[in-house]
ZAMARGU-4260 file (C-alpha; in steps of 0.2 Angstrom, whole numbers, plus 5000, padded with zeros to 4 digits):
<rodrens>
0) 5038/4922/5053 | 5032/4903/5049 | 5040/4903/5033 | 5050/4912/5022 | 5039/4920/5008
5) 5038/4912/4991 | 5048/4916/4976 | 5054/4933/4985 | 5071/4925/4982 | 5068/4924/4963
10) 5075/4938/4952 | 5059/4945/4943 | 5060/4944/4926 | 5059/4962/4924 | 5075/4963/4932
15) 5085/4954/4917 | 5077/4962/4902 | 5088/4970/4890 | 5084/4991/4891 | 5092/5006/4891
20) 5096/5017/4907 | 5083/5026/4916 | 5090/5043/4920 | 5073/5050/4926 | 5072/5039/4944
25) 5055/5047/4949 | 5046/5032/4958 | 5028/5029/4958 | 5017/5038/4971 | 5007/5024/4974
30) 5012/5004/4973 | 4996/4990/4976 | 4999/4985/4991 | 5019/4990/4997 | 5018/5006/5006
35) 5027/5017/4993 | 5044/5028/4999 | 5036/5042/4991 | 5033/5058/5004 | 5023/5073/4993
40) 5031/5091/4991 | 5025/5104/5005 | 5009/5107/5001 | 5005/5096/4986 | 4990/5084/4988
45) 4988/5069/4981 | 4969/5060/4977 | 4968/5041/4973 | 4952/5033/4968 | 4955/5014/4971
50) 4944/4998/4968 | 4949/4981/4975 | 4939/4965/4970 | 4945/4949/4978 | 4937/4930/4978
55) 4940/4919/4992 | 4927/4904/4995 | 4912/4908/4997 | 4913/4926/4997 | 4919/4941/4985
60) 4922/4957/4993 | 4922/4972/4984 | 4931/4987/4992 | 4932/5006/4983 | 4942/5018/4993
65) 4946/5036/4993 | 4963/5039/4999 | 4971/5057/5002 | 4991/5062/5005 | 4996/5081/5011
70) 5012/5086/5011 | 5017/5098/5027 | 5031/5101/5024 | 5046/5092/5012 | 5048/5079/5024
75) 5030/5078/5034 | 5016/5072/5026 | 4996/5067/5031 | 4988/5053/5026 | 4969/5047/5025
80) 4960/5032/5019 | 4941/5032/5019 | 4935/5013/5013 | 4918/5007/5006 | 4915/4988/5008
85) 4902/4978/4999 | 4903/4960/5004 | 4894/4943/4994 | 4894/4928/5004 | 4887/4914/4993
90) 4873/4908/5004 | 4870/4922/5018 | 4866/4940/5014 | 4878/4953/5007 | 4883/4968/5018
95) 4886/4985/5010 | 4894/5001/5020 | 4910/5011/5027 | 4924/5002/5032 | 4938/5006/5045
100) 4945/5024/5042 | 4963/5025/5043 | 4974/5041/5048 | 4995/5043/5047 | 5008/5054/5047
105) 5026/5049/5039 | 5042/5057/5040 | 5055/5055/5028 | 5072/5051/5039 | 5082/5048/5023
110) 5074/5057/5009 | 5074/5050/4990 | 5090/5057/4981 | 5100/5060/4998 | 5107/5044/4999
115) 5110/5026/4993 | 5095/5021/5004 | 5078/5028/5006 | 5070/5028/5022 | 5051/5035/5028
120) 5045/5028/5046 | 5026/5034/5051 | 5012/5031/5061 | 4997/5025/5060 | 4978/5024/5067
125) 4966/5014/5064 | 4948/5022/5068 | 4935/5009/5070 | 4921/5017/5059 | 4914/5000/5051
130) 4903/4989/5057 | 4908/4974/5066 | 4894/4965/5067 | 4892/4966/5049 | 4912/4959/5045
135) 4913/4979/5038 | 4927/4982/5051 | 4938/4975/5067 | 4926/4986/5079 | 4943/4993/5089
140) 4954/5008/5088 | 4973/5002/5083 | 4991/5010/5080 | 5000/5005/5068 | 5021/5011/5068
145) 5026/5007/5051 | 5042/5010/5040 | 5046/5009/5020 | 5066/5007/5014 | 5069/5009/4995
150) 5086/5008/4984 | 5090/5003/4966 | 5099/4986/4963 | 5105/4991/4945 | 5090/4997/4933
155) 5079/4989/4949 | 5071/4999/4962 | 5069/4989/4979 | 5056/4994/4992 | 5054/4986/5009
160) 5040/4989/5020 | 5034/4983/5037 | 5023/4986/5050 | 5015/4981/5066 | 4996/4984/5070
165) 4991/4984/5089 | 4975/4986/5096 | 4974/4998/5109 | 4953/4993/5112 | 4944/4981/5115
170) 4948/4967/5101 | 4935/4952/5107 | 4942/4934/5102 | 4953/4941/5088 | 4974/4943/5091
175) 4977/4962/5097 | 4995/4960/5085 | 4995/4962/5067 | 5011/4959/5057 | 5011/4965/5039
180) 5029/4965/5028 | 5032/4970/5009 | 5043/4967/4996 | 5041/4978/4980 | 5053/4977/4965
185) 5051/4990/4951 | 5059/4990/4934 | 5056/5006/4923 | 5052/5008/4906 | 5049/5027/4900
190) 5033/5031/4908 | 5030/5012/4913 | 5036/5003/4929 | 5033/4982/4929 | 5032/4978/4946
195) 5031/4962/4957 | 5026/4963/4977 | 5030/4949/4988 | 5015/4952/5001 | 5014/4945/5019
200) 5002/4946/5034 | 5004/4935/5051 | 4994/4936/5068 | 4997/4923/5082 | 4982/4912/5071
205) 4985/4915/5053 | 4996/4918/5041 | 4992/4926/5022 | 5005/4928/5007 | 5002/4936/4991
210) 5012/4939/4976 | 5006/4951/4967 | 5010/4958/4948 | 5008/4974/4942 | 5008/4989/4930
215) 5011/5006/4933 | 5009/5019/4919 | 5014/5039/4922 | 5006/5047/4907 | 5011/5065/4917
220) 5018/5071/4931 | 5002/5073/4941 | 4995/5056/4935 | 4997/5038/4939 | 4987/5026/4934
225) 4989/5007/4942 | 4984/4990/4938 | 4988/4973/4951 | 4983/4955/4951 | 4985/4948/4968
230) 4988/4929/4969 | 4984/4919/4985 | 5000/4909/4992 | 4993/4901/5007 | 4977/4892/5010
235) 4972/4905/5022 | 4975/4917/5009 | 4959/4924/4996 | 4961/4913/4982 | 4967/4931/4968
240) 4961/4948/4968 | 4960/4964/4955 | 4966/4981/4961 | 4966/4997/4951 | 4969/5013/4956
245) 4970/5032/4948 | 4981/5044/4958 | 4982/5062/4954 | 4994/5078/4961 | 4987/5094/4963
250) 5003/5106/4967 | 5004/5123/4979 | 4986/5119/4985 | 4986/5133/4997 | 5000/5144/4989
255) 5010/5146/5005 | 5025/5139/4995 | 5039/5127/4997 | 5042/5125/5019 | 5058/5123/5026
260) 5062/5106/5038
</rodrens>
């Protein structure tokens, strides 16, 4: 990469704040921006309503997405993310309309609990639903393999993620590789997690790096609520952004009970 990512190597805050241990270790189902090392239960599905505003001059883009997770089994889960895009260049007209649809599946090679380090590794396609012409999509089909490693560094969780976006269509004039890697560090409180992402993204032209606070509150077991502040880095990079996100569970959707791996 160009250069190392800003203030990765700074110990968050969170990370040196006098609490007691948390014995319950159940991470979040759903982080920002950071893939999370969560795979649902066999046949429990998980709905997230997400809203993402961010400003870079001249233009705010507003994006609401509806994303779905489907356990298969314990280890195998589905994933789909349906997008809705409403750009607002300052002095041209706006564009409003579906984004890229994206499709996974992810496996969970080391599961949570099983070892000192978590490990998921998926797959991903990138289905070119939007319209290019419009800046409402990339106007090719892509695969993206993609992994997330997670482990607790004292009362810290940890979570790495990576992954590599190759267009496997037509891409015009735009770079056919895509390089995206994560950096998520969790402190729990109760119910609450404080959380700061390191966030990077680099094709042959341009590079984009975030870092991106945020709060994470677990009312119940079926319910997550999130709330993240994006910060541009880079001069490439929108200048800051708002993300918030609901996610709920719904457990034994079909009844068919727990599968065996």
């Amino acid at each position: 990469m160009r250069r190392a990512l800003p203030l990765l190597l700074v110990v968050p805050f969170s990370c040196v704040l006098a609490q007691e241990p948390q014995d319950d270790k159940r991470l979040p189902e759903e982080l920002a921006i950071t893939r999370s090392v969560v795979i649902q239960n066999a046949d429990e599905l998980e709905n997230t309503a997400a809203f993402r505003y961010s400003k870079s001059q001249p233009t705010e883009n507003y994006v609401a997405e509806a994303e779905f997770e489907y356990g298969l089994t314990d280890r195998w889960e589905i994933d789909a993310d349906v997008p809705y895009a409403a750009l607002r260049p300052k002095n041209k007209a706006g564009a409003d309309g579906i984004g890229d649809v994206e499709a996974a599946v992810r496996y969970g090679v080391v599961p949570l609990g099983q070892g000192p380090v978590a490990l998921t590794a998926g797959l991903g396609l990138g289905i070119p639903t939007g319209d290019r012409t419009r800046d409402l999509g990339e106007g090719r089909l892509t695969l993206e393999p993609f992994f997330t490693a997670s482990t607790w560094v004292g009362r810290c969780n940890v979570q790495v993620n990576g992954g590599w976006t190759r267009a496997v269509t037509n891409s015009g004039k735009e770079p056919c590789d895509d390089f995206e890697y994560n950096v998520a560090i969790l402190y729990p409180v109760k119910r609450w997690y404080l959380v700061l992402e390191g966030n990077g993204e680099s094709t042959s032209e341009v590079t984009t790096y975030y870092v991106t606070p945020e709060l994470i509150w677990r009312p119940m077991k079926t319910l997550e609520l999130l709330v993240a502040v994006p910060l541009g880095v880079t001069r490439e990079s929108a200048d800051y952004g708002v993300i918030g996100a609901v996610s709920l569970e719904l457990e034994n959707l079909t009844h068919r009970g727990t599968d065996k791996d």
